[in-house]
C-alpha positions in Angstrom: 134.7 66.2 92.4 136.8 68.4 94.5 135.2 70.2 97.5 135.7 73.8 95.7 133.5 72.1 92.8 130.9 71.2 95.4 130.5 74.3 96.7 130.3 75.5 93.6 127.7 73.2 92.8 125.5 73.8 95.6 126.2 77.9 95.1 124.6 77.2 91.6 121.6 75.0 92.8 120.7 77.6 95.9 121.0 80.4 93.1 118.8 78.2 90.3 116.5 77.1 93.2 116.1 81.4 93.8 114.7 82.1 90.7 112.7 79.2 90.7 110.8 79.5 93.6 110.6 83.4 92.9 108.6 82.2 90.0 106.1 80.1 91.3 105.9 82.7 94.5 104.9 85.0 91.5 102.7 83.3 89.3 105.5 83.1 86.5 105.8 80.1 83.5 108.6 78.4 83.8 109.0 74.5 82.6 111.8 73.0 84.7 115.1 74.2 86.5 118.8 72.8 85.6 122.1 73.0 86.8 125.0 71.5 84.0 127.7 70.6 86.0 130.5 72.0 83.9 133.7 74.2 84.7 132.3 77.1 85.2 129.1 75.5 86.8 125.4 77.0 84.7 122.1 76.5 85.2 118.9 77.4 83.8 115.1 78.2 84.4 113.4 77.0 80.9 110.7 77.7 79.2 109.4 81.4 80.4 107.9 82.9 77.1 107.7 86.4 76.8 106.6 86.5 73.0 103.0 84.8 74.2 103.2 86.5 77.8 101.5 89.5 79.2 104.5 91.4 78.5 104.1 91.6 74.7 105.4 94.6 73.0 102.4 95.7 72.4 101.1 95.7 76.1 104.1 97.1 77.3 104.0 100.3 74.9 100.3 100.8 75.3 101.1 100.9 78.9 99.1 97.9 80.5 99.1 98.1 84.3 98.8 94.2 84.0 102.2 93.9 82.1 103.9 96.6 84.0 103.5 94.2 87.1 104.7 91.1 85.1 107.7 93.6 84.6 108.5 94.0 87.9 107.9 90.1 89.0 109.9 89.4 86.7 113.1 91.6 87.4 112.4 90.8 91.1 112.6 86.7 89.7 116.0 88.0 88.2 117.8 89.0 90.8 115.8 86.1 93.1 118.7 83.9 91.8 121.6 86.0 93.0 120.4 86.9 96.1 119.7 83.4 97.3 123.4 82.5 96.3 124.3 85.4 98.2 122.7 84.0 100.8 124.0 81.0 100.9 127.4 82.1 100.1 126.9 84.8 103.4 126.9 88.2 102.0 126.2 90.6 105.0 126.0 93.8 103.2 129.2 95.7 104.8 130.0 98.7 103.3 132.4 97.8 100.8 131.3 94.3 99.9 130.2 93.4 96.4 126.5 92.1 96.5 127.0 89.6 93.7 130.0 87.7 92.4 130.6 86.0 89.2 127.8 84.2 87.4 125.4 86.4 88.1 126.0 88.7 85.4 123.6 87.0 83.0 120.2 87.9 85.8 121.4 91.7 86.0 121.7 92.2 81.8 118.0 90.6 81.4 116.4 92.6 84.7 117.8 95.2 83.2 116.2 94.5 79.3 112.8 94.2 81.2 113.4 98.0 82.7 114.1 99.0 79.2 111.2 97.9 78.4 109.4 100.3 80.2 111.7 103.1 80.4 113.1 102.8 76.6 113.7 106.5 76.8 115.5 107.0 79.6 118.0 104.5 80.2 119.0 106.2 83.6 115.0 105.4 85.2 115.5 101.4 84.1 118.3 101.2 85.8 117.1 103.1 88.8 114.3 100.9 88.5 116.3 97.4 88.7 118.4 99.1 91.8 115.2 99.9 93.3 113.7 95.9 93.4 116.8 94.8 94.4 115.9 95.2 98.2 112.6 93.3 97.6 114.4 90.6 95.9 116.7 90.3 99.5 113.6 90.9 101.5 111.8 87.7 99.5 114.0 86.0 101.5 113.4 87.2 104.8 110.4 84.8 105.1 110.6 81.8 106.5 108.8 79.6 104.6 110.2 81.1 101.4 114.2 80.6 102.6 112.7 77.1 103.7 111.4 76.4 99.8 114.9 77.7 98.3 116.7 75.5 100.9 114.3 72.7 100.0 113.9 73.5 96.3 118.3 73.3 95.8 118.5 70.3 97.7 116.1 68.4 95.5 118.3 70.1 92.8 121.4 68.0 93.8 119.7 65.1 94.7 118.5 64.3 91.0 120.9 62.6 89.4 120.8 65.2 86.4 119.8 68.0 88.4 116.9 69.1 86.9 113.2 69.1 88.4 110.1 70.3 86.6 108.1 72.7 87.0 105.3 71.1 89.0 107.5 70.0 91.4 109.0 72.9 92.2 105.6 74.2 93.0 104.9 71.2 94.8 108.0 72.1 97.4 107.0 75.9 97.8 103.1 74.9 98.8 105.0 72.5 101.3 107.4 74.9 102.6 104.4 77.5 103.5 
């Protein structure tokens, strides 16, 4: 493996370990966590069901506070995955500089199919609504103990010789990091 494909690698595993831990952080289902070392590098979060979630249809359009929140857990657990890569990868927010980079366009499509979600007529208020819990998403972060989970979380990651790790690990490594 050449050292760009490392990096690459360990971009993918900081930005898979993001929306992991964002998930257990918030009470989210999730199964396991993956990275397919490919060209192109991919990974995965499996097993988050929305059908059987709070965030039915239903609930959503009769307006329930309690899926309205899973809403915005989960668009902040969206953009959890880019923002830890841009971490890692040393974004510093200078006028200018692009937040995200490629692979990360996948996160930004589903957070914003949540906002439409609640905000089906007016497409302009979802969006407004993903820009808005993007800073939260870079302020999860901020915490020690939560940086020290992603860092902890991504390194398992690589470790395994498949680079995958359940679900009740994952958890495992966020109660130890706090």
């Amino acid at each position: 493996m050449s050292d760009l494909d490392v990096a690459a690698l360990r971009l993918t595993a900081y930005h898979e370990a993001g929306h992991a831990v964002a998930h257990a952080l918030f009470r989210l289902a999730f199964t396991e966590v993956h990275i397919v070392p490919c060209p192109g590098l991919a990974g995965a979060l499996i097993g988050d069901d929305p059908i059987s979630s709070v965030a039915s249809f239903n609930n959503i359009r009769a307006g329930s506070l309690r899926s309205r929140r899973w809403i915005k857990r989960k668009i902040v657990a969206l953009l959890a995955g880019p923002t830890a890569h841009e971490r890692k990868r040393g974004w510093r927010g200078l006028p200018g500089e692009e937040l995200f980079d490629t692979g990360c366009d996948h996160d930004v499509v589903q957070a914003h199919y949540w906002a439409w979600q609640l905000y089906h007529t007016d497409g302009r208020k979802g969006l407004a609504y993903v820009k808005g819990l993007l800073p939260r998403a870079v302020r999860l972060w901020e915490a020690p103990e939560h940086w020290r989970a992603v860092e902890a979380v991504a390194e398992s990651l690589l470790r395994q010789p498949y680079h995958w790790l359940p679900a009740d690990i994952v958890r495992r490594i966020v109660r130890m990091a706090n």
